[in-house]
C-alpha atoms as one frame of an Amber mdcrd trajectory, in Angstrom:
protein
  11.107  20.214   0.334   9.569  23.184   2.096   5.990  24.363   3.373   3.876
  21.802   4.958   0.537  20.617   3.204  -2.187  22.944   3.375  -5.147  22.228
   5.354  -7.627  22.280   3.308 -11.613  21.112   3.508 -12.551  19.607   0.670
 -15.708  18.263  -1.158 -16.185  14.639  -0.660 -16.884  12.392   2.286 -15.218
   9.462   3.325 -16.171   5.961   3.556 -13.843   3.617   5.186 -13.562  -0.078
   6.736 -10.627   0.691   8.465 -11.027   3.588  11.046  -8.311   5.569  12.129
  -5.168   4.391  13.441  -1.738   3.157  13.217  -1.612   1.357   9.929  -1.260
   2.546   6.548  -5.042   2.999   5.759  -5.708   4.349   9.192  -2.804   6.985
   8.648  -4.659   7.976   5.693  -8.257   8.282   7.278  -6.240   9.817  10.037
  -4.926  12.339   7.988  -7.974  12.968   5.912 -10.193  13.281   8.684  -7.821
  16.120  10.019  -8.045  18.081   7.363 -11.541  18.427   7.647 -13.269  15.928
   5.520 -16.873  14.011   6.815 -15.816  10.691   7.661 -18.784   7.992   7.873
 -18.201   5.233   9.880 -20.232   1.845   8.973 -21.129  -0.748  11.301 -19.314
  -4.278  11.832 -19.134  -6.202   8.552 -22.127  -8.322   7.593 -20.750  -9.795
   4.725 -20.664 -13.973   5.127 -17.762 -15.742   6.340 -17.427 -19.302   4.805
 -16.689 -20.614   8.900 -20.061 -18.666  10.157 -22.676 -20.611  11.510 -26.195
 -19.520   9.943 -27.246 -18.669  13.818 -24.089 -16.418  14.209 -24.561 -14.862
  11.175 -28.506 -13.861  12.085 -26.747 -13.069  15.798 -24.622 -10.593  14.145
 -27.154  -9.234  11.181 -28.932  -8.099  14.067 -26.332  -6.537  16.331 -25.531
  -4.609  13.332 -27.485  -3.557  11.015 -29.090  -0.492  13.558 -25.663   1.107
  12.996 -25.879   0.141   9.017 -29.366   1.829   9.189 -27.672   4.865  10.171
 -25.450   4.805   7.758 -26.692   4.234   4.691 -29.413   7.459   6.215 -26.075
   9.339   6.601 -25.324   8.067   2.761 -29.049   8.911   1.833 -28.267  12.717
   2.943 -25.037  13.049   0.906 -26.492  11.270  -2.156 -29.284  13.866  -2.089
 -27.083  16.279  -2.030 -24.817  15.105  -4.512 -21.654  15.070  -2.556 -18.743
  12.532  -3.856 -17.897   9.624  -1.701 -14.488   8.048  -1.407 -13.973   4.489
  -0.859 -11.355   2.964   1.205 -10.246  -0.673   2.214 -13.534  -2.684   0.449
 -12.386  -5.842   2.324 -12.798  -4.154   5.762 -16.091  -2.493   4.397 -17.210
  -5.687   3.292 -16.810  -6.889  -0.305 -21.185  -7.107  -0.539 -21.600  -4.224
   1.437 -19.077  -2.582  -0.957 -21.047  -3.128  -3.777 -24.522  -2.396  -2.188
 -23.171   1.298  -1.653 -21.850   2.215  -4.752 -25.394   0.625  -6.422 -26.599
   2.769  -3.788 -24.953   6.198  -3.977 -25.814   6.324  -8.708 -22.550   7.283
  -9.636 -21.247   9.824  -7.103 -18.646   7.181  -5.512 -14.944   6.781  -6.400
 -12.878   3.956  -4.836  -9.135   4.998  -3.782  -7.135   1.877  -5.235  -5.169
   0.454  -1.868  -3.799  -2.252  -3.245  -4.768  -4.513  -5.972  -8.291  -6.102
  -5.026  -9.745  -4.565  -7.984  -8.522  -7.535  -9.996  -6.673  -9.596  -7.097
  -8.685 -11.555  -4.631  -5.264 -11.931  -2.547  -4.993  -8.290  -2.643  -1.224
  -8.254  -2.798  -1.100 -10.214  -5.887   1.629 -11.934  -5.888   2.132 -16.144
  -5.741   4.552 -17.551  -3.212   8.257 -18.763  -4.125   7.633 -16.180  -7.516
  10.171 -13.512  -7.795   7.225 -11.059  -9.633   4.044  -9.671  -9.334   1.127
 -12.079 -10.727  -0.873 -10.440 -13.157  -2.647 -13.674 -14.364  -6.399 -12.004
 -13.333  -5.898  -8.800 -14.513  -8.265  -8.514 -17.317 -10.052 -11.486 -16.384
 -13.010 -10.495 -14.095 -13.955 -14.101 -13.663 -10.693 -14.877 -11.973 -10.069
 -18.089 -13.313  -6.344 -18.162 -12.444  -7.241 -17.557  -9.104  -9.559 -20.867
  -8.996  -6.858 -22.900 -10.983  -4.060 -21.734  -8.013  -6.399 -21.469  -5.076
  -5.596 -18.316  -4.291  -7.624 -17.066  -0.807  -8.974 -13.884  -0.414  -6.949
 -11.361   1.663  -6.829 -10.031   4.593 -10.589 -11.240   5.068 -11.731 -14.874
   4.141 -14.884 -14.262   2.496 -16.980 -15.785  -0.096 -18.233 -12.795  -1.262
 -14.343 -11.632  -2.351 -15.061 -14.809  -5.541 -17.450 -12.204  -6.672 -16.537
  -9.287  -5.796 -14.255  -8.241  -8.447 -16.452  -9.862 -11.881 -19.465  -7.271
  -9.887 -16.599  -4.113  -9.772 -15.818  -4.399 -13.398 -19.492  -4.422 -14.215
 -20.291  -1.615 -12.273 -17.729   0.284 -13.695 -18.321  -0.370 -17.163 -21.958
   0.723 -16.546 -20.427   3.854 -15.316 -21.710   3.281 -11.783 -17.939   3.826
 -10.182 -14.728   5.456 -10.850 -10.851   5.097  -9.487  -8.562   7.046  -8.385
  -4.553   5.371  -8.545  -1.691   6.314  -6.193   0.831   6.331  -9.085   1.338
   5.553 -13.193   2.046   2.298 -12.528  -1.273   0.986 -10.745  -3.185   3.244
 -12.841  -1.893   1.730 -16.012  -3.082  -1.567 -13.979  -6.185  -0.160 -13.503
  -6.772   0.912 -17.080  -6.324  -2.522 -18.083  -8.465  -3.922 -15.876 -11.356
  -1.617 -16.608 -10.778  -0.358 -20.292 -11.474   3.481 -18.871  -8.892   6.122
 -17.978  -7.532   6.409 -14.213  -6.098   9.663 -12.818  -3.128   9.420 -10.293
  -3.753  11.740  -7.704  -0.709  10.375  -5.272  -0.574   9.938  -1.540   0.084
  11.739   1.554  -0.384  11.085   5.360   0.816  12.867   8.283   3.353  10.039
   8.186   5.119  11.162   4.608   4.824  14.465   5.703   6.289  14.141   9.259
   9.411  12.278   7.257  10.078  14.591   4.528   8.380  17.856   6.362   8.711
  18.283   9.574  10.613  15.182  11.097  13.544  16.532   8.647  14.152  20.078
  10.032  18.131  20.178  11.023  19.136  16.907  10.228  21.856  16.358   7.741
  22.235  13.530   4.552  22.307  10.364   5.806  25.491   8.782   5.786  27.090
   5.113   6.785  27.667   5.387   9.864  29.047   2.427  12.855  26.222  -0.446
  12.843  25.720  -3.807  13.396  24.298  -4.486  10.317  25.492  -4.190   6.803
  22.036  -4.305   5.116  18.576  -3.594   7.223  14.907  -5.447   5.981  12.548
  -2.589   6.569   9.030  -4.254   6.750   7.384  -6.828   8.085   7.579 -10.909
   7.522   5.140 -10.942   4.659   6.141 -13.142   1.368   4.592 -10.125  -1.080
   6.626  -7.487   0.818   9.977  -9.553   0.069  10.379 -10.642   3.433  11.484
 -14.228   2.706  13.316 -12.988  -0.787  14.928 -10.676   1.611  16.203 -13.505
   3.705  17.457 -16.082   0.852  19.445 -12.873  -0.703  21.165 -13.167   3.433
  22.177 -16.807   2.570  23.715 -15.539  -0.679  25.675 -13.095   1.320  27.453
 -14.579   4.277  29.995 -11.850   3.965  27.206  -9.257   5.350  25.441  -8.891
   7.577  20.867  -8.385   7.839  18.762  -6.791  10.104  15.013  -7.992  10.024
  12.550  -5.663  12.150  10.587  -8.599  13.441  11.235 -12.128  15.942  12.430
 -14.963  13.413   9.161 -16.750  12.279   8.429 -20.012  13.405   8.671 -21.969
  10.206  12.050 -20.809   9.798  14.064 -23.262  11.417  17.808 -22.610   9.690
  17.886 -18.831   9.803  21.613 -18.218   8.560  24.282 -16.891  11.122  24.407
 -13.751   9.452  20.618 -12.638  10.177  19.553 -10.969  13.171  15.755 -11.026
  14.239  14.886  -7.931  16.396  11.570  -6.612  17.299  11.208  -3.052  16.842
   8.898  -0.400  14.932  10.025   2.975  13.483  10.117   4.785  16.455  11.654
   2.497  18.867  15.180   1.553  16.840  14.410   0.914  13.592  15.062   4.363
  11.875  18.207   4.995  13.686  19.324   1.616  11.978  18.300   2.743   8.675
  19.997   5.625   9.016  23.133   4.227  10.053  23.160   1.214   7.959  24.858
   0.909   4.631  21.768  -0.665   2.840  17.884  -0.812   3.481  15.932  -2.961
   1.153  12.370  -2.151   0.471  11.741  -4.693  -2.275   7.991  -5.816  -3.197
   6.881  -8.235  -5.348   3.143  -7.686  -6.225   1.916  -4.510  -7.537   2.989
  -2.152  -4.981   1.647   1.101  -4.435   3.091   3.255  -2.808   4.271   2.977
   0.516   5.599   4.904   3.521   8.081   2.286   4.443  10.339   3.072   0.655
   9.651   7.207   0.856  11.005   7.046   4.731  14.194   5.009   3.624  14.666
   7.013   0.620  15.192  10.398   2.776  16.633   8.427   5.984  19.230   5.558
   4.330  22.622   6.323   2.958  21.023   3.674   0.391  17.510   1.951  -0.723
  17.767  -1.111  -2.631  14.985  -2.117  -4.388  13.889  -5.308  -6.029  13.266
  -5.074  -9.843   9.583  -4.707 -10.331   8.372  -3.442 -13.457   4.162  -3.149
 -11.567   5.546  -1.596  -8.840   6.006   2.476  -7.712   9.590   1.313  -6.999
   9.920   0.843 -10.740   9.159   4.966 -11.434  12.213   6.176  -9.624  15.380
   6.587 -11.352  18.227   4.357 -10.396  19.901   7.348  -9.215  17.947   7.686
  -5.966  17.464   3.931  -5.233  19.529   1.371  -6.015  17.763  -1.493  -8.551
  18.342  -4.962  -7.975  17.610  -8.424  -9.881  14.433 -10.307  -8.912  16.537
 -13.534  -8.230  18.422 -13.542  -4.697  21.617 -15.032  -5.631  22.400 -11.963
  -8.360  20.574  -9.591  -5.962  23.089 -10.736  -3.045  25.965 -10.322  -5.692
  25.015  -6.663  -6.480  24.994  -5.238  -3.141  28.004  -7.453  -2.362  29.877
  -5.836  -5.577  28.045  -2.079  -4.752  29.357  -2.095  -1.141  32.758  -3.567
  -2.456  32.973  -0.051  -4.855  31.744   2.143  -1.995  29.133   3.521  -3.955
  26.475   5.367  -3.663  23.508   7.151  -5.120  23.522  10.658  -6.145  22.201
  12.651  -2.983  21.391  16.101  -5.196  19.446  13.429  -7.345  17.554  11.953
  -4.267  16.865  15.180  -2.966  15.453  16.281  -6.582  13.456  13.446  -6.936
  12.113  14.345  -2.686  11.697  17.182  -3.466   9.156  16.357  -6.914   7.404
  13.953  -4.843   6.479  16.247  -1.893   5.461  18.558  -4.365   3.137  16.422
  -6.765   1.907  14.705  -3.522   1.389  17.184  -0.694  -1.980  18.559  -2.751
  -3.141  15.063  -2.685  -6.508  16.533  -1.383  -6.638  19.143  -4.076  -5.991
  16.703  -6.581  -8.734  14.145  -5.998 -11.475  17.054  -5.866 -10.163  18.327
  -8.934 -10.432  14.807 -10.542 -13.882  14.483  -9.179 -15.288  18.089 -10.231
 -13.673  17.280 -13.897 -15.928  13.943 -14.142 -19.573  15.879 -12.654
């Protein structure tokens, strides 16, 4: 794991509903707008809201579209000049809006797939008090699953999202947009969903970088160390993310005890005596307790990409436990370098009971192989999507 990733200019612009920030999408805008690349901001999303009022939606049509005039002129420019667009975040752009710009910019646009929205109107597709990913829409543009179980758009209640994915596969089919997948696994996803082939060009953010680049200058392999907590939740109190699987594989365990980064929700009323419920973020306690702990789970159960929160454990925790997940990133590394547990809490909570029991642990020259691969295969992430995009002109 050595040399930082170059800073490099590339070819395409960027279109994004989320701007820069702290989150996971604005890390990535973040980080691609540092290394040089046009970034075009829209205006507010116009896209109807099933609560809107038909006098707030004209109110807001016209507070906006003066900055949506400027941007699709900014669009106008690049399409003239042929330059590739990259699509982030369609339910922050707007699902309509979404669509009305890749009609608009003929073929020269390539959405970056997120998460799952391309076939999942939940996004994270995955059903509550299920111990996998739901895959009952892929291949099925009409979404009827998703009418039969009610499923709600996510994170933006919109009607538009009903149509939104039967309109993507169309416009794909007709050639009018192309994806690019974080790893094999959502690519194989996305091949299935659109019948055409999807390069993986990876993922990096100043985030991945500062925790297997930089950040890791000097410090030695993580090792168990004196903590409060047996096992550590790394992630926040959302059902797809394991949060709740997290906490019945607790009750399972009484014998150990959990750390969950977050205040106890407010539906859970019987939070077992082993659980503690502490507020805190990455850099204000939470990595030295994944670095001190015996265990971190990252477990997901919809289609996860993949995600800062599993490559910082990975090179921080003694351990990472994740939950089997045969959609999921987690499932392309080698039980060597994180440890693989059953979808079902009570044999998950008897796994790390028996692993802890043996004093175990995972191969660190194997873990730093596999860190060392991924920083490698992902740290030309910009490279890799112009390539992909000048092999399809």
């Amino acid at each position: 794991m050595s040399g930082a990733a170059p800073n490099v200019s590339g070819d395409f612009a960027v279109v994004s509903g989320i701007p820069a920030g702290k989150s996971g999408t604005g890390q990535l805008v973040a980080y691609l707008v540092a290394q040089g690349l046009p970034y075009i901001e829209p205006g507010p999303r116009l896209d109807k809201r099933d609560d809107r009022s038909v006098f707030r939606e004209l109110f807001l049509w016209l507070k906006g579209a003066p900055r949506w005039l400027l941007f699709f002129v900014r669009l106008w420019f690049l399409r003239r000049s042929k330059t590739p667009v990259l699509l982030l975040h369609p339910q922050d752009l707007g699902f309509s809006a979404t669509l009305k710009i890749i009609k608009f910019l003929r073929g020269n646009c390539w959405i970056y797939l997120l998460e799952s929205s391309f076939f999942c109107v939940r996004s994270y597709n995955h059903q509550p008090m299920e111990h996998a990913a739901c895959l009952r829409c892929l291949g099925d543009p009409d979404q009827h699953a998703a009418k039969m179980y009610g499923c709600s758009p996510f994170p933006r209640q919109t009607s538009s999202a009903t149509v939104f994915v039967r309109k993507l596969y169309s416009l794909a089919r007709a050639g009018k947009v192309q994806f690019l997948a974080q790893n094999e696994r959502q690519a194989k996803l996305a091949e299935q969903q659109f019948g055409m082939p999807v390069p993986v060009v990876g993922l990096w953010t100043a985030d991945i970088e500062e925790s297997l680049i930089a950040g890791t200058k000097g410090i030695e392999e993580p090792k168990p160390g004196d903590t409060q907590w047996d096992i550590v939740f790394h992630g926040n109190d959302v059902l797809a993310k394991g949060s709740r699987w997290a906490l019945s594989v607790a009750r399972h365990a009484p014998q150990l005890s959990f750390l969950f980064p977050f205040k106890c929700p407010a539906d859970v009323d019987d939070a077992p005596e082993n659980c503690s419920f502490v507020q805190m973020s990455w850099t204000s306690g939470l990595r030295d307790a994944v670095s001190s702990c015996k265990v971190v789970l990252s477990p997901s159960f919809w289609s996860a990409s993949i995600e800062g929160a599993l490559i910082k454990n990975i090179r921080f925790a003694s351990t990472t436990a994740v939950a089997v997940n045969s959609t999921s990133f987690s499932d392309e590394i080698p039980e060597g370098v994180v440890l693989h547990l059953d979808a079902y809490p009570e044999k998950a909570a008897m796994q790390l009971a028996e692993y802890l029991s043996s004093e175990r642990s995972v191969d660190s020259d194997q873990k730093r192989e596999w860190l060392a691969s991924f920083t490698k295969r992902n740290s030309t992430y910009i490279q890799n999507i112009n390539e992909q995009m000048r092999s399809t002109v």
